[in-house]
LOGUZA-513908 format. One record per residue (C-alpha): residue in one letter; x negated, y negated, z; residue number from 1. Coordinates in steps of 0.25 Angstrom, whole numbers, plus 5000, padded with zeros to 4 digits. Example, Ala and Ser with C-alpha at 12.3 -4.5 7.8 and 13.67 -1.06 7.14 Angstrom:
// residues 2
SITE resn   xx   yy   zz resi
SITE    A 4951 5018 5031    1
SITE    S 4945 5004 5029    2
END
This chain:
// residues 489
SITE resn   xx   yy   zz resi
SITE    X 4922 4719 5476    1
SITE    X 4910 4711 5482    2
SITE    X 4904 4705 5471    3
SITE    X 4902 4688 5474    4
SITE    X 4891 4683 5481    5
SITE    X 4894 4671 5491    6
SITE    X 4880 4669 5498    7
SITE    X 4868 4660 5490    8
SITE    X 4861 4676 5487    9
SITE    X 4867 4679 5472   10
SITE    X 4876 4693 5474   11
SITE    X 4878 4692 5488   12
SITE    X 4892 4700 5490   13
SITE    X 4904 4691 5494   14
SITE    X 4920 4695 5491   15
SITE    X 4922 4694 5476   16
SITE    X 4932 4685 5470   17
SITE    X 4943 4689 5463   18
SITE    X 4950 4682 5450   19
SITE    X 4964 4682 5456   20
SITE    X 4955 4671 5467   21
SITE    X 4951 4661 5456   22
SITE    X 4965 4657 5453   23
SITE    X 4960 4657 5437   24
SITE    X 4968 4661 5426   25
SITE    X 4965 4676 5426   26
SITE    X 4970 4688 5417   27
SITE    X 4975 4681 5405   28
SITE    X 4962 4686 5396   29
SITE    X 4960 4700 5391   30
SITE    X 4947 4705 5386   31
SITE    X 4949 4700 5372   32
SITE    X 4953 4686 5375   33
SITE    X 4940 4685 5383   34
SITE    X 4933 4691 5368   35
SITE    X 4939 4681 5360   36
SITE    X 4931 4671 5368   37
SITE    X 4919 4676 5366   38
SITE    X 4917 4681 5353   39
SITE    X 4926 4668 5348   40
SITE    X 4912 4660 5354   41
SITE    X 4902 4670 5348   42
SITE    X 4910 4663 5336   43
SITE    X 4909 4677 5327   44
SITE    X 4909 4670 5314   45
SITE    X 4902 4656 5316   46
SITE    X 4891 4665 5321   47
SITE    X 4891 4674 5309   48
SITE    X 4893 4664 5299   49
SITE    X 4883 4655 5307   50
SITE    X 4871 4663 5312   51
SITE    X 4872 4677 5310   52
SITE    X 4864 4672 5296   53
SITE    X 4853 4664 5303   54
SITE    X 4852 4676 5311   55
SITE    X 4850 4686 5298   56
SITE    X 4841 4676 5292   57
SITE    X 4832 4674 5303   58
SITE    X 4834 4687 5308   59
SITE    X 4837 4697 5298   60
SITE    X 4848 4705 5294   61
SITE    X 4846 4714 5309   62
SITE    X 4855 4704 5317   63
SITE    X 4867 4711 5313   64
SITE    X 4858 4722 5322   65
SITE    X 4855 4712 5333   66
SITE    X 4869 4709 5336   67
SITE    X 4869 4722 5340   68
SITE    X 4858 4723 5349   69
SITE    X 4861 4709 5354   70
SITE    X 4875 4715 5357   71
SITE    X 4870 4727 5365   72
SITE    X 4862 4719 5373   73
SITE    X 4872 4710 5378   74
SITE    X 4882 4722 5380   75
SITE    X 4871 4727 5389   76
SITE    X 4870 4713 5396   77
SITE    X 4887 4715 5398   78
SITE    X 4886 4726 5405   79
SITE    X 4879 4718 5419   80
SITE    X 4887 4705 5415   81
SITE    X 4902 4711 5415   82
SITE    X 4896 4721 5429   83
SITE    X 4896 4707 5434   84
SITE    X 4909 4703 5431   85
SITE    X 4914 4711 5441   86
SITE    X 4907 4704 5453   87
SITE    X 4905 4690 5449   88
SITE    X 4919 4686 5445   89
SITE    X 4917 4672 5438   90
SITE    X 4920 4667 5427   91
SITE    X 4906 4661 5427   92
SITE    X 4899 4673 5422   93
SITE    X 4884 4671 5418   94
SITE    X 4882 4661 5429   95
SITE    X 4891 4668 5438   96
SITE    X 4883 4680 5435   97
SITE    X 4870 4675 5436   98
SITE    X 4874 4667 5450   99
SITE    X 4879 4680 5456  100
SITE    X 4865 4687 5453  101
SITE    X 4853 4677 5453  102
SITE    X 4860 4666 5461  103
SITE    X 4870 4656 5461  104
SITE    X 4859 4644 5455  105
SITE    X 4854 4651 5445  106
SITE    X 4869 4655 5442  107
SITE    X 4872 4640 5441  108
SITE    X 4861 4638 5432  109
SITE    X 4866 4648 5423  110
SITE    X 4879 4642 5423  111
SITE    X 4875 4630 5419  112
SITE    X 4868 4635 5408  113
SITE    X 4880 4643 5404  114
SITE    X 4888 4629 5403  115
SITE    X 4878 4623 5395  116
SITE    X 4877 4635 5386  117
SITE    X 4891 4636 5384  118
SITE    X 4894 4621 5381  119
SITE    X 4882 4620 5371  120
SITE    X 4888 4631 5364  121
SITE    X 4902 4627 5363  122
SITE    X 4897 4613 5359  123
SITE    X 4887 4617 5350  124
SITE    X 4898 4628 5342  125
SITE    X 4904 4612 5337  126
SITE    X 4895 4610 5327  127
SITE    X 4894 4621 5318  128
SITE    X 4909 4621 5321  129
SITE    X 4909 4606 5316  130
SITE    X 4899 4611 5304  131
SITE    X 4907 4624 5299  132
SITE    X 4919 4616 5301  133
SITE    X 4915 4603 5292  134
SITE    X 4909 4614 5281  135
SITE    X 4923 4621 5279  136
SITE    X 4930 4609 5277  137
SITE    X 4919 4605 5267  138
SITE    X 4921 4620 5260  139
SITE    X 4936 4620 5260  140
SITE    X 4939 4607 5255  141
SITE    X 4927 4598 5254  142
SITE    X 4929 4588 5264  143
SITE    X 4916 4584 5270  144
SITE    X 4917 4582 5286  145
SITE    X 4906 4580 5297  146
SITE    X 4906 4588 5309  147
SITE    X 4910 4577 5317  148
SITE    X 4925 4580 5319  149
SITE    X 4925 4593 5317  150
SITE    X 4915 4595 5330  151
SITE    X 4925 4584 5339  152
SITE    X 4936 4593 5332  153
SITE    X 4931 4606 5339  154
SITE    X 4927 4598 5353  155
SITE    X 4942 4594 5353  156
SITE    X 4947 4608 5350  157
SITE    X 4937 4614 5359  158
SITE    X 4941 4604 5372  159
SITE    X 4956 4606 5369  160
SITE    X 4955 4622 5367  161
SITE    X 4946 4621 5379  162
SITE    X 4957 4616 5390  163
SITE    X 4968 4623 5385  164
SITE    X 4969 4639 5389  165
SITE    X 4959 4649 5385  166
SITE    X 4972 4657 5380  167
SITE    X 4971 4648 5368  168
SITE    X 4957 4648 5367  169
SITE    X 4958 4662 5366  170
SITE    X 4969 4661 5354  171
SITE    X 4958 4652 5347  172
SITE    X 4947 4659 5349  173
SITE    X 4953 4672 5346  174
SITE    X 4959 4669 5333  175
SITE    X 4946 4662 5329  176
SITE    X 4938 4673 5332  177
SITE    X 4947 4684 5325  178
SITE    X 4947 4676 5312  179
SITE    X 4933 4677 5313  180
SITE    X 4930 4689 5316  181
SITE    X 4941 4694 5305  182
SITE    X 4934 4685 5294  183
SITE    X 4920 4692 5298  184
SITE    X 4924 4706 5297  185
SITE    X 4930 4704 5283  186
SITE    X 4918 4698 5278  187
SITE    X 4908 4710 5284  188
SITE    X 4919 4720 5280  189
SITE    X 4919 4714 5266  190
SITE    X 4902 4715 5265  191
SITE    X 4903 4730 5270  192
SITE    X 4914 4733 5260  193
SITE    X 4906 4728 5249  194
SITE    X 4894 4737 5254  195
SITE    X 4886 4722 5257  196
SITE    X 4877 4717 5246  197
SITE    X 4867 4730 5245  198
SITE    X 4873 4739 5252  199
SITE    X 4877 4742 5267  200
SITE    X 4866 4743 5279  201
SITE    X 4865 4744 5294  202
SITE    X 4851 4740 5292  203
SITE    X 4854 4726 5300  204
SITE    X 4856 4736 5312  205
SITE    X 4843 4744 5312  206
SITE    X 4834 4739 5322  207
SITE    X 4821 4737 5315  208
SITE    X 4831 4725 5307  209
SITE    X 4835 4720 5320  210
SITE    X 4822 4716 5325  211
SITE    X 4818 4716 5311  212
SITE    X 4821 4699 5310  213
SITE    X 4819 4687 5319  214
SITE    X 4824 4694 5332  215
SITE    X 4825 4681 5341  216
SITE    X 4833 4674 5331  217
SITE    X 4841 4685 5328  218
SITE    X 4845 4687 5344  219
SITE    X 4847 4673 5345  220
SITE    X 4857 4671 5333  221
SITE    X 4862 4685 5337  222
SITE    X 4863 4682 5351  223
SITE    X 4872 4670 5349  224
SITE    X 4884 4680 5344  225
SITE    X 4886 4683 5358  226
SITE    X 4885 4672 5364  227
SITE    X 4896 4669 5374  228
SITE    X 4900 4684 5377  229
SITE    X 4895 4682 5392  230
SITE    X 4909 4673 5392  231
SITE    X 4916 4682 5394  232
SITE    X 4915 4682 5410  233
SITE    X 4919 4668 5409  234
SITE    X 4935 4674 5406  235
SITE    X 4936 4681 5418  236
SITE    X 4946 4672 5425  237
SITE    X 4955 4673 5413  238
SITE    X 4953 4689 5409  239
SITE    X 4962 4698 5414  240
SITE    X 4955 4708 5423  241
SITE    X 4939 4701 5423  242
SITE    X 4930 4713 5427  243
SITE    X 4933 4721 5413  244
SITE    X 4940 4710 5403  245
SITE    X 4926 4703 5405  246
SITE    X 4918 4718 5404  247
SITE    X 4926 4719 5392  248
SITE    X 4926 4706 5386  249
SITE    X 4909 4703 5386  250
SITE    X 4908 4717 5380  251
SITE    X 4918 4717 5370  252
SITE    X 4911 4702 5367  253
SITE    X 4899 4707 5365  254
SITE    X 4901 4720 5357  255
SITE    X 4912 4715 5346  256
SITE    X 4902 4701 5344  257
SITE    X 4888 4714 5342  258
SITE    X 4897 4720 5333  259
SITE    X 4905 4711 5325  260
SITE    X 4894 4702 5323  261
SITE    X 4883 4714 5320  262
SITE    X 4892 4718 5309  263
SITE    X 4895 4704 5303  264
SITE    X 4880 4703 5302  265
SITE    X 4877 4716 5297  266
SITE    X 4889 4715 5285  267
SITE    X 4883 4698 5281  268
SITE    X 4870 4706 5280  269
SITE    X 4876 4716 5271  270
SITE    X 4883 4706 5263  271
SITE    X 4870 4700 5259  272
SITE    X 4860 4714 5260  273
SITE    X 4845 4710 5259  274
SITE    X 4847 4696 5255  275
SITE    X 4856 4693 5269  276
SITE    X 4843 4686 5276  277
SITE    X 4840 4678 5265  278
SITE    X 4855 4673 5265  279
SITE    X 4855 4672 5278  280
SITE    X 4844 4663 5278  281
SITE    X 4846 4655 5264  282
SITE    X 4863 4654 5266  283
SITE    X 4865 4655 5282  284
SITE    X 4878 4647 5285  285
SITE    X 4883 4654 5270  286
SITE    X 4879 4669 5271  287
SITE    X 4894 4673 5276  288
SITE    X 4902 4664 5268  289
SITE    X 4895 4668 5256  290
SITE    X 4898 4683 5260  291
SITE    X 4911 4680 5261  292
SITE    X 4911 4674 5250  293
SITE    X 4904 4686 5241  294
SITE    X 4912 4699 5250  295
SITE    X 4926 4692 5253  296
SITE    X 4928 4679 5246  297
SITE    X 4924 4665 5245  298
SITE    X 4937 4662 5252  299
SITE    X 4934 4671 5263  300
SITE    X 4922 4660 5264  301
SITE    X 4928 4650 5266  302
SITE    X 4937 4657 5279  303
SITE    X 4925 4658 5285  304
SITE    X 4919 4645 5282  305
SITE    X 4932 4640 5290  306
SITE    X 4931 4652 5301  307
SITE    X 4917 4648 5305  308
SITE    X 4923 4636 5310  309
SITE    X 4933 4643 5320  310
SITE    X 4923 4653 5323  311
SITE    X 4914 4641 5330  312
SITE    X 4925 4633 5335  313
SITE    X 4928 4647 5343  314
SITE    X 4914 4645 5348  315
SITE    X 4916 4633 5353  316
SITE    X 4929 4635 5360  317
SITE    X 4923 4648 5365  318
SITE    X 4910 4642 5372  319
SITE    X 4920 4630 5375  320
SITE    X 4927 4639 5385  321
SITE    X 4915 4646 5392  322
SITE    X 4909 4633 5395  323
SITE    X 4922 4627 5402  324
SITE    X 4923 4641 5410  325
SITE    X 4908 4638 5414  326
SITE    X 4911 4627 5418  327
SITE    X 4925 4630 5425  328
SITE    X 4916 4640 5432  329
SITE    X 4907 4631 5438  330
SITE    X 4917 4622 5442  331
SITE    X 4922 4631 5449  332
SITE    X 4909 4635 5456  333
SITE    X 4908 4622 5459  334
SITE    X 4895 4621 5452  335
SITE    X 4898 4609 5444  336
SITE    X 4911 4600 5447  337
SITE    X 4923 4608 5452  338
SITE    X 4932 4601 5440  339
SITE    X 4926 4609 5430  340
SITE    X 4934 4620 5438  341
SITE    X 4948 4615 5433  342
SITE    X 4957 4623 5425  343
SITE    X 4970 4620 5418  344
SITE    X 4982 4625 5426  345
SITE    X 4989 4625 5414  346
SITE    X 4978 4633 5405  347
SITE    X 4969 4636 5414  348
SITE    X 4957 4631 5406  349
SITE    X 4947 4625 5412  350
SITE    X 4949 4610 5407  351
SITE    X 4939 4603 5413  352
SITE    X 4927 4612 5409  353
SITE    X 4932 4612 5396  354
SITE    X 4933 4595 5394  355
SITE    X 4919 4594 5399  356
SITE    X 4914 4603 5389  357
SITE    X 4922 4596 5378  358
SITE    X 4917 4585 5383  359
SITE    X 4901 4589 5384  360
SITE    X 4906 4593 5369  361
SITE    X 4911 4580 5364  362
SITE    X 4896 4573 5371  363
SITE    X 4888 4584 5362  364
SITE    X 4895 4580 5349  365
SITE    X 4895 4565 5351  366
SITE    X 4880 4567 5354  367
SITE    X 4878 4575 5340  368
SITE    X 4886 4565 5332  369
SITE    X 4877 4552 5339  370
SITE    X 4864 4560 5336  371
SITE    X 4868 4565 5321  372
SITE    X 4865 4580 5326  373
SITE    X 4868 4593 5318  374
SITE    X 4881 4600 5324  375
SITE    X 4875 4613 5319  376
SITE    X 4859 4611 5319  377
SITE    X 4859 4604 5332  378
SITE    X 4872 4605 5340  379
SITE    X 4873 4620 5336  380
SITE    X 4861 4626 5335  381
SITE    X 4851 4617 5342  382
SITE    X 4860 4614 5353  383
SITE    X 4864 4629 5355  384
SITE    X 4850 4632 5357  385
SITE    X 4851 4631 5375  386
SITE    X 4863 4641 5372  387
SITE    X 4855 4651 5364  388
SITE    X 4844 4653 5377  389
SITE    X 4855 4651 5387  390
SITE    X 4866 4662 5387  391
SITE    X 4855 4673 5383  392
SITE    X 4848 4667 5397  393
SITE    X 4860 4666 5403  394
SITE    X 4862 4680 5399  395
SITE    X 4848 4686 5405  396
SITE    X 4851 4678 5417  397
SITE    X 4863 4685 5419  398
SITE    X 4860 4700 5416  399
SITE    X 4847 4696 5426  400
SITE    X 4859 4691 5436  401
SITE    X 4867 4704 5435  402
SITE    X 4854 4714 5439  403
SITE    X 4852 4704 5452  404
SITE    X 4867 4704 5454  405
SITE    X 4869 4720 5454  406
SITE    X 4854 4722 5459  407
SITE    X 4857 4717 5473  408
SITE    X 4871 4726 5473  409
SITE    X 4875 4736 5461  410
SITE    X 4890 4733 5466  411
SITE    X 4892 4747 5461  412
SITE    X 4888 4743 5446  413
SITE    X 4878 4750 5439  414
SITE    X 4865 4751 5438  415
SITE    X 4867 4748 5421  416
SITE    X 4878 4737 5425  417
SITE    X 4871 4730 5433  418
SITE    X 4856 4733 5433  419
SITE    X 4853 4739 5421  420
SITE    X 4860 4734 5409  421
SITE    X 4858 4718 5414  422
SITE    X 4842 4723 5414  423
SITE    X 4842 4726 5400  424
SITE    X 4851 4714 5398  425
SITE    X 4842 4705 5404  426
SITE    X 4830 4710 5395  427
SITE    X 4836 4709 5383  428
SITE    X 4842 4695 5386  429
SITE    X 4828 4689 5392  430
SITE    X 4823 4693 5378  431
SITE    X 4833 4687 5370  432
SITE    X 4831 4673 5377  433
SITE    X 4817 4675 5374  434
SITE    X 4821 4675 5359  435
SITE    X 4828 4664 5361  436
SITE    X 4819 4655 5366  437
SITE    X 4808 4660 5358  438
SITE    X 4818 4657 5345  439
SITE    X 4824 4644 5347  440
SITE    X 4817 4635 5334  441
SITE    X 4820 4648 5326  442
SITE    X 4836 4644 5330  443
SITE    X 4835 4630 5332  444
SITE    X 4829 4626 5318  445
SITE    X 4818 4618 5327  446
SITE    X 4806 4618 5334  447
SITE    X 4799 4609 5345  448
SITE    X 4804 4606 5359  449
SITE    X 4820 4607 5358  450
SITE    X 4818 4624 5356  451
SITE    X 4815 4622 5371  452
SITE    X 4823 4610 5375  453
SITE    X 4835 4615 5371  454
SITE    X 4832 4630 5381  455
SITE    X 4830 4621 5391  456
SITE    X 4843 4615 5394  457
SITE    X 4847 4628 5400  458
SITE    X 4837 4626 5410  459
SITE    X 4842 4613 5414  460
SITE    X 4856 4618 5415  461
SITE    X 4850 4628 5422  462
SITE    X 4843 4619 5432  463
SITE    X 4855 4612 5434  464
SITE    X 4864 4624 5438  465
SITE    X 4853 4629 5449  466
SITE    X 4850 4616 5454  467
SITE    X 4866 4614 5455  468
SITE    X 4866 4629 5462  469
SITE    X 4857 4624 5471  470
SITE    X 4863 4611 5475  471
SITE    X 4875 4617 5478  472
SITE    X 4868 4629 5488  473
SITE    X 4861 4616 5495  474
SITE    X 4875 4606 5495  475
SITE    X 4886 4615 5491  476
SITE    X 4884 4628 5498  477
SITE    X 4899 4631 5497  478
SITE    X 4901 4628 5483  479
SITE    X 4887 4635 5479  480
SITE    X 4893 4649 5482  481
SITE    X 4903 4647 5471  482
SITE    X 4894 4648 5459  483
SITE    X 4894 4661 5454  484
SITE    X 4908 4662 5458  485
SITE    X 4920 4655 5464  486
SITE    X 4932 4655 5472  487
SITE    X 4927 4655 5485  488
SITE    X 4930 4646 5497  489
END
């Protein structure tokens, strides 16, 4: 299969590399394993619990609609992104992806973007994880804490998860998930048993009420949900069979998080009939506690007072590993410092990457504590403004990637793989950034020069990684044709 490029033109053919050349780990993951990961990151009921009411309130009672369309959107977006998988085996993915059809700076740009993103997120999941966690123990037994020792709590669970092996990641993630999940379908199961407040409707799904609401605030919340499903290439070393356990994996991702979540939205909305915007927006961090409550029990409250809590340290291990593999990848590129490439021999984690993000961590929450800030209103929500503009960009920059990559050579794939679904893909994810930007004091709570600051640090990561890229083309020819790829001499 010729598939790699090994010449400074992005796609230029080359011999392929093949899994069993890396010397990684490979074929110990299935398809569900790689799953686990990324809906335990979508954090399926710290999202619910947290902003699927600012999303209702701001947007209306149509966002259990949008979850759909959002879905089919990035299903269509799939279809080029797993196409590549095929002929750019990396575990980089996005950057690798964006390297091997616009060209290798603007593919180290990407990639350090992708770090950054990835390590804001995970950093930023502490705080409401520190928030949730102080409020549960204040429920349940009336012992006030701060948030302190719970956030240094999580950093030392997350750096020690972190270098041990992702088989026990998966363990943690797994079970976490699946309580969550479980807790979520009795509660909309119990609302559509009771027949709801007024009755039952699928009017949250006609498409007058989807666009009916706040429509950028709406994509943004709704958008968050799937955040992180384009991980799912980062597993390729560890999955058994890459090419379809990937295909599988992103698709599987994106379709159980459309639905579960559409349907969690449409049952809350239910719960509350035509007074569930008003809730929403009076009650927002109360509306599904108090549905549990009223539908199953006030006990059944309290359990998922104490879930949300492992619904976000989930998150945060979940980013926690993509940010270590970004970084492992680029060790390995030799795009940044070769240690970064290290692995356990025993675990095969990669240790290094994983400290140094612990360690950026432990620096962020130091500073937080020395400046008095928020965990939730600043570390969370402000500080996870760069992230809300950087994978949906990340994103159009990839679907732009895959038309250029298949453009110059179809490599037999067809024209809706490779031309025509990352087309619409692209549109629909150039308009989405455009909401974005457009909604930032909306999501922030603020107005003034940080709505624009905060953006901005994508473009200095940016800068960074083509400058780097260019460096190493001028100084370090050799090591310059690794990024995208790797492996050879």
């Amino acid at each position: 299969m010729t598939n790699m490029y090994s010449s400074d033109e992005p796609g230029s053919g080359a011999p392929s590399l093949t899994d069993a050349s890396t010397g990684a780990r490979a074929g110990r993951l299935g398809a569900k394993d790689v799953v686990f990961f990324v809906i335990a990151a979508a954090a399926p009921l710290g999202f619910a619990v947290g902003s699927t009411p600012l999303a209702i309130g701001r947007g209306g009672i149509g966002t259990a609609g949008m979850f759909l369309v959002v879905g089919a959107l990035l299903a269509i977006f799939a279809v080029g992104y797993t196409a590549m998988t095929r002929f750019v085996p990396n575990a980089g993915a996005l950057f690798s992806y964006i390297a091997a059809g616009l060209g290798r700076p603007l593919g180290l740009g990407t990639a350090f973007v992708a770090v950054l993103a990835y390590a804001i997120a995970a950093t930023g999941a502490i705080g409401p994880f520190a928030v949730f966690a102080s409020q549960a123990l204040a429920s349940m037994t009336g012992v006030q804490t701060s948030w302190e020792p719970w956030a240094f709590g999580a950093l030392a669970a997350m750096g020690i998860l972190g270098v041990l092996n992702v088989e026990l990641n998966i363990r943690v993630l797994g079970v976490i998930m699946v309580v969550e999940v479980v807790v979520l379908v009795v509660l909309s199961a119990a609302i559509v048993f009771a027949g709801g407040a007024e009755g039952l409707s699928l009017q949250p799904f006609r498409p007058d009420t989807i666009v009916g609401g706040e429509i950028g605030v709406v994509l943004l919340f709704v958008f968050a949900a799937f955040a992180g499903f384009e991980a799912t290439a980062l597993f390729r070393e560890d999955v058994r069979d890459p090419v379809a356990t990937v295909r599988k994996a992103t698709f599987s991702s994106i379709v159980l998080i459309a639905v579960f979540q559409a349907f969690v939205t449409w049952a809350i909305v239910q719960g509350y009939g035509s007074s569930a915007v008003a809730v929403a927006n009076e009650k927002p961090t109360e509306m599904f506690t108090m549905a549990a409550s009223q539908y199953v029990g006030v006990g059944f409250a309290d359990v998922i007072t104490l879930l949300v809590v492992g619904s976000w340290f989930a998150s945060i291990l979940a980013f926690h590993n993509a940010t270590a593999r970004y970084l492992y990848a680029l060790g390995r590129d030799r795009a940044i410092n070769p240690v970064f490439a290290k692995k356990s021999k025993e675990s095969g984690s990669a240790w290094v990457a994983s400290l140094a993000h612990t360690l950026f961590s432990a620096i962020v929450l130091l500073y937080c504590m020395w400046q008095g800030l928020d965990p939730y209103l600043d570390l969370f929500i402000v500080g996870s403004v760069p992230v809300a503009v950087s994978i949906p960009a990340m994103e159009l920059l990839t679907a732009i990637s895959i038309i250029a990559f298949f453009w110059r050579d179809s490599r037999g794939v067809s024209w809706w793989e490779g031309k025509v679904a990352p087309a619409i893909s692209a549109v629909a994810l150039a308009v989405f950034v455009y909401f974005v930007l457009s909604n930032l004091p909306m999501f922030t709570g603020r107005e003034g020069a940080i709505n624009w600051i905060l953006p901005s640090i994508n473009l200095v990561a940016l800068a960074l990684g083509i400058s780097r890229a260019l460096w190493m083309r001028r100084h370090r020819p050799a090591e310059y044709q690794l990024i995208g790829h790797w492996g050879e001499k």
